[in-house]
Structures are given as structure tokens and as C-alpha cells.
N, C-alpha and C positions, 0 to 999 in steps of 0.2 A: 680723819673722821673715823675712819674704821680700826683704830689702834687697838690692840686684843693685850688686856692684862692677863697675868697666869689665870688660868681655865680651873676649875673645880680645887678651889682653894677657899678658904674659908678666912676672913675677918677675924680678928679677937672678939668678936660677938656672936659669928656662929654667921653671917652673911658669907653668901656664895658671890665672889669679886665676876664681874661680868662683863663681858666685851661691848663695845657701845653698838653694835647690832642688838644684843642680848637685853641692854639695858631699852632702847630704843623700843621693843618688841615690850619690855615689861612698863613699860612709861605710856605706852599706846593706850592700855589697859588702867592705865591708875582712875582712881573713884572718881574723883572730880576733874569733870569735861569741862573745859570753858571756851567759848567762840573765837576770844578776844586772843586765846594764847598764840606763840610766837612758834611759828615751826621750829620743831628741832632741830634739824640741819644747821637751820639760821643761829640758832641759841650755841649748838656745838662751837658756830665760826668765831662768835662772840666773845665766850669762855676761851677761848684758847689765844683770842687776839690781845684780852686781858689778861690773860697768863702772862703773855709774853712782859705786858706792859708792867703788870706789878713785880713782876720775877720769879713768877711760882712756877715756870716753864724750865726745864733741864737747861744748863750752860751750852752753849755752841747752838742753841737754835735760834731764831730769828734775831733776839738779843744781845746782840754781841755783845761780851763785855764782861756779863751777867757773872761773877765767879761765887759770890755765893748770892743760893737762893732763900728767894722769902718763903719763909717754912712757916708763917703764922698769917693769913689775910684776915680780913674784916671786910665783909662786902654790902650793900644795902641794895634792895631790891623796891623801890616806893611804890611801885604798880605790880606786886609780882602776881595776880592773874591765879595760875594754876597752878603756879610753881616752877616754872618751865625753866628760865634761868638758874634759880637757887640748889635745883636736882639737879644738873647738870656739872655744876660748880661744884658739887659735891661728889657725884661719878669723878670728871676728873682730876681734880684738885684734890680731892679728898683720898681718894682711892689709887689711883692712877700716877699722883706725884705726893701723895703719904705729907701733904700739909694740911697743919692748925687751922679748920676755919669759924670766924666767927658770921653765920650768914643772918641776914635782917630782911624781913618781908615785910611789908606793909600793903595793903587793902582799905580803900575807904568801903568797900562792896562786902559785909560779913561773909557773903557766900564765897568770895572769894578768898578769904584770909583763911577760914574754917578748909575751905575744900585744898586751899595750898598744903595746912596743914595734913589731913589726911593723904595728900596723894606724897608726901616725904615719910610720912609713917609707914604708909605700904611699902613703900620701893625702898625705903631705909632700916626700919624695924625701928624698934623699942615703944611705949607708951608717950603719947602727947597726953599732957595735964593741961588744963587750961586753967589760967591764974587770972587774978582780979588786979590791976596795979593802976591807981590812979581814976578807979573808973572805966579802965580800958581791959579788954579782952584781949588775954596775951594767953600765946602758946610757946611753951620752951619745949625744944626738944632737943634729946641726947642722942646724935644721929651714929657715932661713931666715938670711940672713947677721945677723939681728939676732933671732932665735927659736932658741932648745934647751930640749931636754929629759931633764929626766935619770930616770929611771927606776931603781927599787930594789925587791929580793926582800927581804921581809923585815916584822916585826912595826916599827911607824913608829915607836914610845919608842923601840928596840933602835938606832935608824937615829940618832938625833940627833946624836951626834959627825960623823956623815959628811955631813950638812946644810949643817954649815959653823954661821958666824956670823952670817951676814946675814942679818934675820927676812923673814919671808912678808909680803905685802901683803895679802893674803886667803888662804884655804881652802876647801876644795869638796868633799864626800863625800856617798852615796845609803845 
């Protein structure tokens, strides 16, 4: 849990890469609070237990076997809340083991899809746009030149047309 990436380094977008203390401290602080979200500690155990499982986790750790790793995931999140797992997944999967992610949030609760959104645009940078697709309020976001997230208002069976075809590598819900 406390694994420290290189210190005062900078992202090909101009982000300062952050020790999960560092990140943990800036995630405390993101815009949107929500009651329902998943302590972080817990969300870290998560993310790293599904690392192991999809193989985005380094060879020789818990996975024996593993010799190469999956360098692209696709994850869905149908209740993501606050965001708590998809930022996370992103810290270290994204950052941390320098993999392709495709993350997917869903919210029946506007407040919550909108406030996911905003608290991955803080702690991640670039512009959220919010698009019209279907009728449905969709946020894409270009979180990292090799990380997005898309985000969706909506009950998650209702959503499946707009999913696409390509299946999830895992799933993550509290």
C-alpha cells in the first residue's frame, strides 16, 4: 500500500506521478464527497488483488506464471460512487505499472456520475466534455495519453448498447 513511484517527476502531460500517501492526501480533498464510497485502503486491497488476477501486476508477484503482462485492461465500475475504485486503478495501473486502461463508471444517481467525473479531472487533469449519446449523459475523459474514462448516468443493463462490444477484463462494485 504505501509503494512510492519516482518523486518529482512529471507525466508526458505535465502531472507530478505521486506516492499512494501523496495520492491518498490529494483524493481526501477531491470535489465530490459521497457517504456511500469505499474506503481507500479497502479500494487499494482491491485494485491490486485484480491486478494480480487480470496480469497487470509485475511477473514473480503473487501470480506465478505471469511472464507477460496485460499492458491493456478494460474495467467497469456499475456503481462507481465517487470514483474511488476507477482513481485508484488509475494511480496504479496507470501510473505505477504504465498500462492501457479502458475504465467505465456507471451511476444510476446523476450526482454521482457527474461528481465521479469531476473528482478524476481534479486528481488526473485534462477537460471532461460531456456528450449526448443515446439520450444518455456520457463523460469521456482523456486521463493520461494511454488512460480514459468514460463515465455514464444511468441504470448499467439500460447502458449496454452504449458499452460497445469489447468485454471488460474485470469489474469492481461496493
Amino acid at each position: 500500500l504505501g509503494r512510492k513511484i519516482s518523486t518529482n517527476t512529471l507525466t508526458p502531460l505535465g502531472v507530478k506521478q505521486t506516492t499512494a500517501k501523496e495520492f491518498r492526501s490529494s483524493w481526501s480533498r477531491r470535489p465530490f464527497q459521497y457517504s456511500g464510497a469505499i474506503n481507500l485502503d479497502i479500494a487499494f486491497v482491491v485494485i491490486d488483488i485484480l491486478g494480480d488476477l487480470v496480469g497487470v501486476n509485475s511477473p514473480g508477484s503473487r501470480r506465478e506464471g505471469c511472464e507477460a503482462m496485460n499492458r491493456k485492461v478494460r474495467m467497469i465500475d456499475p456503481t462507481c460512487g465517487s470514483g474511488s475504485f476507477l482513481g485508484v486503478a488509475l494511480k496504479v495501473w496507470g501510473k505505477e505499472h504504465d498500462v492501457d486502461l479502458d475504465l467505465v463508471g456507471v451511476d444510476s444517481n446523476p450526482k454521482c456520475s457527474i461528481g465521479t467525473a469531476r473528482n478524476l479531472k481534479r486528481i488526473f487533469l485534462r477537460d471532461n466534455i460531456p456528450q449526448v449519446k443515446d439520450g444518455k449523459e456520457i463523460w469521456e475523459l482523456i486521463l493520461t495519453p494511454s488512460a480514459k474514462a468514460t463515465i455514464f448516468t444511468g441504470d448499467s443493463t439500460s447502458l449496454i448498447p452504449l458499452l460497445g462490444e469489447e468485454k471488460f477484463d474485470c469489474g469492481v462494485a461496493n
